[in-house]
N, C-alpha and C positions, 0 to 999 in steps of 0.2 A: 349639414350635408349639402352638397355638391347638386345642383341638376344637372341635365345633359349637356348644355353648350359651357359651363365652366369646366365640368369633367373633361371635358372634348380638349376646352385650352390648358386644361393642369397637362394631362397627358402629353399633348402638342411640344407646352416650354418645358414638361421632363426631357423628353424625347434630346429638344435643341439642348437644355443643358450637358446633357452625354455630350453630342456630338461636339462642341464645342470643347466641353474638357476633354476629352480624347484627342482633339485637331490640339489643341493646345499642350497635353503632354508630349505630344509627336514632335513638337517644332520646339520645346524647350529640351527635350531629349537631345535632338539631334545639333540643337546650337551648341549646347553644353560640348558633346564630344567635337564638334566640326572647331570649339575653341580650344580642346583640349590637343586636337589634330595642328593645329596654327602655334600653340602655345610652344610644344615638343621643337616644330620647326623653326620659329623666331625667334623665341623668348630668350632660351638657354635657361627656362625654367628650372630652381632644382626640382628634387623627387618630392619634399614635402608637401609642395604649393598643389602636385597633383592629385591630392586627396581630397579637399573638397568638391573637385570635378567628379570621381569615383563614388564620394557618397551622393553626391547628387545624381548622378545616374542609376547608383545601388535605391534611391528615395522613388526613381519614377520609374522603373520597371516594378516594383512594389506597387504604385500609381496604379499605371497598366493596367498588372497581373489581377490586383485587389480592388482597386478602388471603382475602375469600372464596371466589373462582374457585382459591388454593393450599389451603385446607380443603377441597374437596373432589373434588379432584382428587389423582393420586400419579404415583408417578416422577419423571420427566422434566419431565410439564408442569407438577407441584406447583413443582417447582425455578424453572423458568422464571417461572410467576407471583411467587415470593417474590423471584426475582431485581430481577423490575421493583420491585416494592415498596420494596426497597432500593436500589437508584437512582434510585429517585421521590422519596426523604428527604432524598436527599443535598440539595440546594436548602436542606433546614431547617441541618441543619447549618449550612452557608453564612452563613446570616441570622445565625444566632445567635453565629458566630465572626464574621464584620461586619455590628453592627444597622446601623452608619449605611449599609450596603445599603440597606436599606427608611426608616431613620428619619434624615430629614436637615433643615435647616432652611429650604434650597430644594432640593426633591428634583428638580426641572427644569430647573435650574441645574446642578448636580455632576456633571461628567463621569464617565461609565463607563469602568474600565481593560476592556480588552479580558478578564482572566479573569474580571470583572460576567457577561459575554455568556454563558459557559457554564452557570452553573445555573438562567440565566432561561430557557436554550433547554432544557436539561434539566425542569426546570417545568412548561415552554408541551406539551412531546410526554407526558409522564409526565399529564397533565390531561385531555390528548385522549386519551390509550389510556387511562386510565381510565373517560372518558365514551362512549368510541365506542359500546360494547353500547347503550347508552341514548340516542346521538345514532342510531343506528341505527334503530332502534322508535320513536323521535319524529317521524325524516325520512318512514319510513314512515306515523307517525299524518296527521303534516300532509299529505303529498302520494300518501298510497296510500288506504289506508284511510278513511272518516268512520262519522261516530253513524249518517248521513242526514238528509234535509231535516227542519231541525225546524218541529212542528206547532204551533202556539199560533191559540186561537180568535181568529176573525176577522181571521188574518192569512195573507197568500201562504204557499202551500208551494212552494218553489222549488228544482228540481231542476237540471241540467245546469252551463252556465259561469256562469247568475244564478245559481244559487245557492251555489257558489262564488265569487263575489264578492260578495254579500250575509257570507257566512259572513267573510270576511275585513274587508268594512269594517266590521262588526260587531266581531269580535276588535279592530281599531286604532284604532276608539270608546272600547274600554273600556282599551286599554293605553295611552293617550295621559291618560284618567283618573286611573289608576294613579301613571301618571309625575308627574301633579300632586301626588297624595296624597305622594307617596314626595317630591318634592324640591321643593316649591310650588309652586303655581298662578303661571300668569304672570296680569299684569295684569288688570285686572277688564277691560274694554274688548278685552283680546285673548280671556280665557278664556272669559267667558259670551257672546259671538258666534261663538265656536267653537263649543264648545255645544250652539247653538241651531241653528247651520247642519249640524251632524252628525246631530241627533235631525230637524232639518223634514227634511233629504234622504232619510234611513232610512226614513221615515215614508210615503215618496211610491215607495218600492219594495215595503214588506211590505205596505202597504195599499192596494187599489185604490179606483178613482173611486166604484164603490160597494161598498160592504160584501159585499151580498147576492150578487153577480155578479163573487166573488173568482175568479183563473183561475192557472194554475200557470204565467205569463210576464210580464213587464215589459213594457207597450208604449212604443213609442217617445218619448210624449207624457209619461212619467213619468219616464225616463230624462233625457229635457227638464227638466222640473224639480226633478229631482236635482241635473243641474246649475247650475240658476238659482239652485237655495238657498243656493249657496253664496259666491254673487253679496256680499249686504250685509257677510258677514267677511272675503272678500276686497278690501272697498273700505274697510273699515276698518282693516285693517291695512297696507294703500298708503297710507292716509292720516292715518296713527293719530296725528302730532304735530297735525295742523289737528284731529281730532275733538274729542283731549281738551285742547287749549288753546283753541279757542275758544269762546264766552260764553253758554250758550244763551240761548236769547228775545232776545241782544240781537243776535248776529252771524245776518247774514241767511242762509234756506237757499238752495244754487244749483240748479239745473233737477236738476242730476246727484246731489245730497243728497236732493232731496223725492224721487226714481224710485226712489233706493236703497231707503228709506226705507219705500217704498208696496207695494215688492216683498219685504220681510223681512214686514210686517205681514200681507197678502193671503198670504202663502206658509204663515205659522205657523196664521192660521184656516184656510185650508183640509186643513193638515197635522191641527189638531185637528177640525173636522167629518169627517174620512178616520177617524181613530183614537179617538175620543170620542164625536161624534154634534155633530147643531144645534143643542143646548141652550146649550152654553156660549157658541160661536159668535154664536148668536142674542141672548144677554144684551149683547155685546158690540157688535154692532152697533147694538144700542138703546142702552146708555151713550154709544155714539157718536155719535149720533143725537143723545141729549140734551144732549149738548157743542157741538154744532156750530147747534142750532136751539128751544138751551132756552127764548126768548122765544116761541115757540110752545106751550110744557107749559102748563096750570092750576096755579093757588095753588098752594101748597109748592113746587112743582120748576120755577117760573118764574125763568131768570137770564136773566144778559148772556150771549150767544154768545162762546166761544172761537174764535179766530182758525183757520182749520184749520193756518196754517203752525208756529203755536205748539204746535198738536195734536199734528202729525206730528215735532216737534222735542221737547217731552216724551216721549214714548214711544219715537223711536228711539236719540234722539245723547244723553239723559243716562241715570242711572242710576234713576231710577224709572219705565221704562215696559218693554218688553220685556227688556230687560237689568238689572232691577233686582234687590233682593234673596231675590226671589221664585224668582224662574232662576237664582242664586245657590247657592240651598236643592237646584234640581235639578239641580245640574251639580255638587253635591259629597255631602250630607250622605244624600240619596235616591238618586241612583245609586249611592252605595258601599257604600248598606245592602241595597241591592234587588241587589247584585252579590254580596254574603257571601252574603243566604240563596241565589239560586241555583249559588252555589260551595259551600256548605255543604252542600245539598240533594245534589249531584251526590256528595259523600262519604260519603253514608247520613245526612245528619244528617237528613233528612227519615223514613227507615225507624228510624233510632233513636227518634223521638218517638211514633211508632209502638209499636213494642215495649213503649218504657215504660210508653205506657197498656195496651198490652194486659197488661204483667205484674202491672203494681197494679191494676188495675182488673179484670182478666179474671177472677176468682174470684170476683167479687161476684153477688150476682142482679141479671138485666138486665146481665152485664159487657158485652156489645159496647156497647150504648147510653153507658154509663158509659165506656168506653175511647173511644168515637168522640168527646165531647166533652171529653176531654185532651189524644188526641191532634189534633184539629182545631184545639183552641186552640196549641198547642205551635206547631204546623206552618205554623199562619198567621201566627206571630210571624214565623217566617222565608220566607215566601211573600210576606203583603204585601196579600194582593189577598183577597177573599171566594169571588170566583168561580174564583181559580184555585183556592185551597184546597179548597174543593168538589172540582175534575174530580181533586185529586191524591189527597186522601185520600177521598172517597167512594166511588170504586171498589172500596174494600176493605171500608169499614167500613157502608154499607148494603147489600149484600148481608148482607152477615153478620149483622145486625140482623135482619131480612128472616129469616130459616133460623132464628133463635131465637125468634122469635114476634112482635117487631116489628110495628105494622100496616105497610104499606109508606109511607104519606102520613107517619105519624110517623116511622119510620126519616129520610126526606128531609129533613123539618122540622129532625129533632136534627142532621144533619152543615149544613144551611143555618145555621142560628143560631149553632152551636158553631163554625163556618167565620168567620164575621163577628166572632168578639170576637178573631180575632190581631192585626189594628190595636191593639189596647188593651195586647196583652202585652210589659212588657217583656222586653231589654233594647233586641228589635230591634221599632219600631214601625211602625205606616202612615206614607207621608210627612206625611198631616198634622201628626204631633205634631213635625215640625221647622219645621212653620207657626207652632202655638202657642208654642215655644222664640223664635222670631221677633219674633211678634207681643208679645210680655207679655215681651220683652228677659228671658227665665228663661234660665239652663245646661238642655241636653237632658237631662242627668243631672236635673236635679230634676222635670224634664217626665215621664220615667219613672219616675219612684220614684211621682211621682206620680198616674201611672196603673196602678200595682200592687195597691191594694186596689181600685179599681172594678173591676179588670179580675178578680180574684177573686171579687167578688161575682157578675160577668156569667155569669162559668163556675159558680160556686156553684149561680145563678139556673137554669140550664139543666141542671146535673146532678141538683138535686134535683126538677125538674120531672119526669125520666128514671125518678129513684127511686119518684116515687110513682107513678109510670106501670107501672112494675116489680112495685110491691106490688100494686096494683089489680088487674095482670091474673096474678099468679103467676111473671113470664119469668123461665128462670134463666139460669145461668152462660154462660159460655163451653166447649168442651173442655178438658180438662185437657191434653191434646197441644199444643193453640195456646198456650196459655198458659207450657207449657213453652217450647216453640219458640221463642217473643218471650223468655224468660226468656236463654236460650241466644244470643240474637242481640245483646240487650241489652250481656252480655260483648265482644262482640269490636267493640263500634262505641260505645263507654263515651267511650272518650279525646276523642271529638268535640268533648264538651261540655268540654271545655278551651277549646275556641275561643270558647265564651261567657262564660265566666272571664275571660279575658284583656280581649276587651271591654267587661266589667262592672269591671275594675279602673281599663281605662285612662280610663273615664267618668269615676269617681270620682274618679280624680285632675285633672278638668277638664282634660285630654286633649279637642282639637275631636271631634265625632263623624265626622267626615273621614277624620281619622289614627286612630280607632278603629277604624273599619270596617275601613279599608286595612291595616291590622294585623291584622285578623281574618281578611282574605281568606288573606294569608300564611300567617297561622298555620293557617288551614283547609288550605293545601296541605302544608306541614311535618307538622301532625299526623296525615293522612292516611296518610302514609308508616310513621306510627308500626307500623300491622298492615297486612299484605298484603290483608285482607280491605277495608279503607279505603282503597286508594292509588290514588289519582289517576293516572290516565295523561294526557300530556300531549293527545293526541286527546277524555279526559275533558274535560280541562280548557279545551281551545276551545270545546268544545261549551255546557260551562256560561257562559263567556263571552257565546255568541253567545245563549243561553236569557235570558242577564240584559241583553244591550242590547235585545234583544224587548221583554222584560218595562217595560222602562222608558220604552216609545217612548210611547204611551199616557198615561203618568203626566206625562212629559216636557211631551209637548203639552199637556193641561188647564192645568199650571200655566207655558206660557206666554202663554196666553191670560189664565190668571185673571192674572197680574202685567200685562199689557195693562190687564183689567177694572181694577185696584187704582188704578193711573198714573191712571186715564180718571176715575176717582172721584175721588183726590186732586185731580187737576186741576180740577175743576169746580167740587170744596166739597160735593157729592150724599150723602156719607157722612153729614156730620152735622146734614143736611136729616133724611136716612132715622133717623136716632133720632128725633128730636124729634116726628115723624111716629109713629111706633112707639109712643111714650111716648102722645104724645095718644090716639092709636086707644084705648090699654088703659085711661088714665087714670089710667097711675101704678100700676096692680095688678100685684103682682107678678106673681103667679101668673098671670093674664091675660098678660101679659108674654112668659113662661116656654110657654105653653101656644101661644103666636104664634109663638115663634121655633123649639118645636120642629116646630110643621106645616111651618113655612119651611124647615129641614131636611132632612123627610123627603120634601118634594114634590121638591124640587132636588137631591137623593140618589137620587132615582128615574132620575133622566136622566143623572147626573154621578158620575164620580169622586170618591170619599170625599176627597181633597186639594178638587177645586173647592169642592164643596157646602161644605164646610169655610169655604173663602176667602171665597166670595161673602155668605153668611149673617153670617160674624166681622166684617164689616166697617160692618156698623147693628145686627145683631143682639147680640153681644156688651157693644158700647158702649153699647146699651140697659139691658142689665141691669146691667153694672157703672155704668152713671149712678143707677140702682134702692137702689145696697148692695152689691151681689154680685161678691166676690173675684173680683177679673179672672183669673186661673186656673181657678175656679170656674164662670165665666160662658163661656169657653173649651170648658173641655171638656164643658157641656152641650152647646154647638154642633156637638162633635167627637162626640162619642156619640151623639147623634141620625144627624148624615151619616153613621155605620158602620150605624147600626138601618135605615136606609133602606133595608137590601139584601135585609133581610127582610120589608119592609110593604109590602102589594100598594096598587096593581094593578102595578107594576113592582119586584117581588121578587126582583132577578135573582141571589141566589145560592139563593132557595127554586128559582126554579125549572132554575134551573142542577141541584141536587140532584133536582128531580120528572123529568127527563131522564134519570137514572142509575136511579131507583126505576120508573119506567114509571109515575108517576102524573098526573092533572090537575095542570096548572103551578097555576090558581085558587085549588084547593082546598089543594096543596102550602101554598101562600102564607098562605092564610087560619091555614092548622093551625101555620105555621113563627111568625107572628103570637099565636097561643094560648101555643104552645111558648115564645114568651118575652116571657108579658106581663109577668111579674116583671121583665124585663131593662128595660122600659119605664119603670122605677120607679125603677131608681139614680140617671139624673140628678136627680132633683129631691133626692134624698138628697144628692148632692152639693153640691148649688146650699144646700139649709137647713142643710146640715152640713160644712161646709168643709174639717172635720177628717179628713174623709173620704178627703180629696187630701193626709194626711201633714202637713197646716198644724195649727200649733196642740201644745199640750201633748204629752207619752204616754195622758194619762187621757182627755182630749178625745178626740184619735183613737182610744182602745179603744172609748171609748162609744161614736163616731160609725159606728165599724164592727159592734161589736154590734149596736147599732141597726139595720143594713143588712141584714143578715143573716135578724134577728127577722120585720124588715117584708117579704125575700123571701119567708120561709120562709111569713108568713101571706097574700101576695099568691097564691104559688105554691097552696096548701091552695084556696083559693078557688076557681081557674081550676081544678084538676084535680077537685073536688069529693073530693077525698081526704085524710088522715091515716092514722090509723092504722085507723078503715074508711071506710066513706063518709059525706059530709055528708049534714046535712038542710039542707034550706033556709035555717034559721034560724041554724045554723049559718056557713053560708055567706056570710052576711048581715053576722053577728059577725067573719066572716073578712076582710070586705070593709073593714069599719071599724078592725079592727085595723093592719091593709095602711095606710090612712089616716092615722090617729091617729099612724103613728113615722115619715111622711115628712117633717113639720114641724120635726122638730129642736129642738122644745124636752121639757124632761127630763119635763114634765107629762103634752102627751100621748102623748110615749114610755111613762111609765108605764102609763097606759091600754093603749098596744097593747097591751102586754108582756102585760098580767091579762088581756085579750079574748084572747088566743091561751093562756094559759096554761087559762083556762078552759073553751076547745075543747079543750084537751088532755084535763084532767081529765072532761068528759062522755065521748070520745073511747074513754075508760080504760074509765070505767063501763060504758059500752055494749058494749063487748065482753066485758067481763066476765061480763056479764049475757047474755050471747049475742042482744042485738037489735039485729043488723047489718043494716042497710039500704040496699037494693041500687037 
């Protein structure tokens, strides 16, 4: 017999033996299928090779189900459980004493002898009493239990049987998505009018007639055209052999084609005036305006009138107007990536990026200010959006700002600006950057690589503006407790970033970003499981579902309009009117050029979603500048980085003032300050545009310089605007600061040199003068 301190340590190593076999079925589980997910996509595996993966996962949810519940249990029921375990195997047995069971040459063809029946039936109950605990808690998540109505600005909160029906076509939005990613998309013609008819009908539920006079009910008149919207996929998949076999322009439309037609078009603007605003809307009905009654414009923009039947026949029944590859982009590559971060999100990955900056960054002087512009950028990588990144992570990290000496306007300012560069981060970008992968026919993988050093420098831009914000006024640290704490959390929600791993490898192997995503979401639920503290419940996991068709209703709609917008411009010929137009105004200056297309940006950024402003600008503006010189990649992502800056430059700053909302400060002044706070940021693109090397093109040594450069010229942009270094400017200074800023945006090695010695030479006074102890204040 046992005394009390070996009893104590039996108990103790039972205990760890569980936990150990439990942590260790998890993670041979989840390899198994994460190779069986890898196998599918590289291998060109046949179907036979996938049966020992199946029985191996059929062996550890058996595991799981049984062999856990006989670990910790004794007598009787330990018996009983080991019992099942070993009649759950038997089946394996079976297989392996007859493969051609499972492995036959027509497996639907070869009769089963009657003793087949037995271990299939044996199987089918040993699979079910393994999952019942779990089918149990699920049956419960889905029809007992919810999260509650989910809340997203400017959208319904919908309680009772709406919002369990909301909640549910929302789930079979995205698992109908899914089923594309995992086993291909059908037809373009079937899939992107499905689509569109899922995203307009959602849109006319969560969003009311008006914005402002949002109400927690659906009235009858929306539920109306919910079901309208569904009206144009439903007549073309009744009619799908006449759509896509006959001629467009030349086969005429019938009464019942042009009403289809009239009502998918009318349904999608008003779906985006609900979820967008009139901006885009508005553009839209003046390109159409100008198609239908061009002989009416002045010089430049005077043509022949389009026909409206050929109008309404480009835009609905072929592939470049509302079903083009613009909707394309958001029925696969943006909903699947706006789906992983909010699946990801829901498994701490959004509290893991968190952490990380508070644990690298929290011991610095000014750590909160320093951690809120890592973790904002992290966070918006997987968010997506400026304004949501703001309401997620500024709750946490302007207060905390704010308690360490922060002014409150600048606390706002740093989560505003630092919220707006996650478009930029790879792996997971804004939907624009599957517009420029689009537009300039690149791999997304090189779209993102190439936006990794701007997007460095943007975050650089904003953490060293922080720093010397820091030094100026004395703020220190963080707690050492917080900083622990994040340190400690960090561990147990680590494994996450596997999921971004996997992502980033299957890029690179030109893998579509379709089936990277969809691979990510998976893998976001398998490694969740990996620790108890990460595990997904499947009530989790609707909920993140229904958070990520929300999130993408919004994004949906702009870029069904802008694909309308793009059609309506193709069709007319207005595109390459609007350069030539553009070119004359500047006369050929670059920079004049450069300086036109980013006010174009940032005015139309103001009103629209980072994808539209994107669209509509890329389509004269871009073409302008790569007619100039300018690396169409280059000329791209000026146009892209200005539509992200737009969210921070008043008078419609909506992620400053999204943050002055959380701070309790002037939205104005928020704006103005969030503006100061990143006038360096203001400054990369053109480093881009004169340095191309900038975007990864070009040499190793090219791109060092080009980045060095970017860097030098933040560093003395930033020195400028904060009147700081290492103590404060003089005037004259500041002055030298300003030219130095200048002199390395140009991109040649000459007056890079100059900047270099004008800021090196602010250093060295810099130096002296403190020395000398005459600091001026």
């Amino acid at each position: 017999m046992l005394d009390g301190g070996q009893a104590i340590v039996s108990k103790l190593s039972f205990a760890q033996t569980n936990a150990w076999f439990a942590l260790l079925a998890r993670w041979l589980a989840v390899a198994i299928i994460l190779g069986h997910l890898f196998s599918e996509r590289f291998g060109g595996v046949v179907a036979q090779s996938t049966h020992p993966t199946i029985i191996a996962i059929y062996f550890f949810i058996l595991a799981i189900g049984f062999g856990l519940p006989a670990l910790e249990k004794t007598g009787r029921q330990s018996f009983a459980e080991l019992s099942k375990l070993f009649v759950g195997c038997l089946p394996i047995f079976y297989v392996y004493h007859r493969p051609d069971f499972l492995i036959g040459e027509f497996p639907y063809l070869n009769p089963l002898v009657p003793i087949d029946w037995l271990p299939a039936a044996v199987a089918l109950v040993a699979i079910l009493s393994a999952l019942l605990p779990f089918l149990r808690g699920a049956l419960g998540d889905v029809f007992g239990r919810s999260e509650g109505p989910v809340t997203m600005g400017g959208q319904r909160t919908l309680a009772g049987i709406s919002g369990v029906l909301l909640r549910w076509f929302a789930v079979s939005v995205i698992l109908y998505h899914l089923a594309a990613a995992a086993v291909g998309a059908p037809e373009v013609m079937k899939f992107r009018p499905t689509h569109v008819a899922m995203y307009v009908s959602m849109i006319f539920l969560v969003y009311g007639f008006r914005r402002e006079r949002q109400t927690g009910h659906v009235p009858w008149y929306d539920w109306a055209l919910f079901v309208l919207s569904w009206l144009p996929a439903i007549y073309i998949y009744g009619n799908y052999n006449y759509v896509v076999e006959r001629y467009p322009y030349i086969t005429d439309l019938t009464i019942t084609d042009w009403i289809v037609a009239m009502v998918a078009i009318t349904l999608a603007m008003e779906a985006c005036r609900r979820a967008v605003g009139i901006t885009l809307v508005a553009l839209l009905a003046l390109f159409l305006v100008h198609c239908l009654f061009g002989p009416y414009f002045p010089g430049p923009l005077n043509q022949a009138a389009v026909d409206p039947m050929r109008l309404v026949d480009h835009l609905f029944f072929t592939t470049q107007g509302l079903y083009g590859s613009i909707t394309g982009i958001s029925a696969t590559y943006v909903l699947m990536f706006v789906l992983l971060g909010a699946v990801l999100e829901k498994a701490r990955g959004g509290d893991l990026f968190m952490n990380l900056a508070a644990g690298l960054m929290g011991q610095q002087p000014g750590g909160p200010g320093k951690a809120a512009v890592l973790a904002s950028g992290l966070f918006g990588s997987i968010s997506g959006a400026a304004v949501a990144n703001v309401y997620a992570t500024g709750t946490f990290t302007i207060p905390l700002m704010i308690k360490t000496g922060f002014k409150r306007q600048f606390a706002a300012a740093v989560e505003a600006v630092a919220s707006a560069s996650g478009q930029l981060v790879p792996p997971i970008m804004g939907s624009a950057a599957f517009l420029i992968a689009d537009f300039t026919q690149t791999p997304y993988v090189q779209v993102a690589k190439a936006a990794a050093l701007p997007a460095f420098l943007y975050l650089f831009a904003v953490y060293f503006m922080v720093h010397l914000e820091t030094k100026k006024f004395d703020l220190p640290a963080m707690e050492l407790d917080q900083v622990r704490k994040a340190r400690r959390e960090i561990r147990l929600d680590i494994h996450m970033l596997l999921v971004l791993v996997v992502v980033v490898i299957l890029l690179i192997d030109r893998t579509t970003p379709f089936y990277a995503a969809f691979a990510g979401v998976v893998c976001t639920v398998l490694f969740s499981f990996l620790r108890p503290h990460t595990q997904l419940s499947l009530r989790a996991l609707i909920g993140a579902f229904e958070v990520g068709a929300r999130r993408i209703a919004p994004i949906a709609a702009a870029l069904f309009i802008a694909a309308l917008v793009v059609g309506t411009i193709e069709l007319s010929g207005l595109g390459l009117r609007f350069t030539s137009i553009l070119i004359n105004i500047t006369g050929g200056n670059l920079l004049l050029t450069l300086l036109l297309v980013m006010v174009s940006c940032i005015i139309l950024g103001m009103g629209l979603p980072t994808s539209a402003a994107y669209m509509i600008v890329a389509i004269f503006g871009a073409p302008a500048l790569i007619k100039l010189g300018i690396e169409p990649l280059a000329a791209h992502f000026f146009v892209f980085y200005y539509a992200i800056i737009s969210a921070i430059t008043p008078p419609v700053a909506v992620a400053a003032y999204a943050a002055a909302t959380i701070a309790g400060t002037p939205m104005q002044r928020t704006g103005l300050t969030a503006m100061k706070l990143g006038a360096a940021v203001y400054l990369v693109p053109f480093v881009m545009v004169y340095s191309p090397a900038l975007l990864s093109i070009g040499s190793a040594g090219e791109i060092i310089l080009a980045f060095a450069t970017g860097v030098v010229g933040v560093i003395a942009l930033a020195t400028a605007v904060q009147g700081f270094l290492i103590v404060a400017l003089t005037i004259p200074e500041r002055f030298v600061a300003i030219l130095a800023a200048a002199s390395l945006l140009h991109g040649d090695w000459r007056s890079d040199t100059v900047g270099a010695l004008l800021l090196t030479g602010i250093v060295i006074t810099q130096m002296i003068r403190k020395k000398r102890g005459r600091i001026d204040r």
